[in-house]
ROMIDREN-388291 format. One line per 5 residues: number of its first residue (from 0); for each residue x, y, z of C-alpha. Coordinates in pm, whole numbers, plus 32768, in hexadecimal, padded with zeros to 4 digits. Example, Ala and Ser with C-alpha at 12.3 -4.5 7.8 and 13.67 -1.06 7.14 Angstrom:
<nodes>
0 = 84CE/7E3E/830C; 8557/7F96/82CA
</nodes>
This chain:
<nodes>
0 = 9FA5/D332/0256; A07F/D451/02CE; 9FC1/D413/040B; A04A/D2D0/0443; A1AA/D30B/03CD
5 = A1AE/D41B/04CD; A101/D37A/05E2; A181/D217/05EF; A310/D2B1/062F; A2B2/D388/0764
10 = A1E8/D245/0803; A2F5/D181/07DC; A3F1/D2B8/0848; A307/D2E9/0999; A311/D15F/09C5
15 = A481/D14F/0986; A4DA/D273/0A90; A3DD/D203/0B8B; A481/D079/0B8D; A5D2/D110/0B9D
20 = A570/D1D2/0CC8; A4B6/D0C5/0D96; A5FB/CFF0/0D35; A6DE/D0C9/0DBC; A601/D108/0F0A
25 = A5D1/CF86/0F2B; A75B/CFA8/0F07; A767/D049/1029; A66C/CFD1/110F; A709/CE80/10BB
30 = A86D/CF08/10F3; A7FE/CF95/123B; A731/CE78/12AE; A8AD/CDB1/1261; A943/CEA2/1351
35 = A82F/CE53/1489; A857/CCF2/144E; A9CF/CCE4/1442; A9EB/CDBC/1593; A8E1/CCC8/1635
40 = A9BB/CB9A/15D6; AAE1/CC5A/1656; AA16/CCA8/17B7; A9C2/CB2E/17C1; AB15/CAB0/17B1
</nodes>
């Protein structure tokens, strides 16, 4: 029982960190990504 009081927090810690960390790199892929495109719209004009 103390097993699974213990365990079930740091899974759901670890799963926590590791979506807030692929958010924030999708963040910036994306954000970069934005910043090709808009210069490529801005070389086609």
């Amino acid at each position: 029982m103390t097993f699974c009081i213990y365990y079930i927090p740091t899974w759901y810690r670890n799963s926590y960190y590791s979506f807030l960390a692929r958010y924030q790199l999708e963040n910036r892929l994306n954000i970069k990504i934005d910043r090709i495109i808009f210069i490529f719209k801005g070389a086609l004009k």
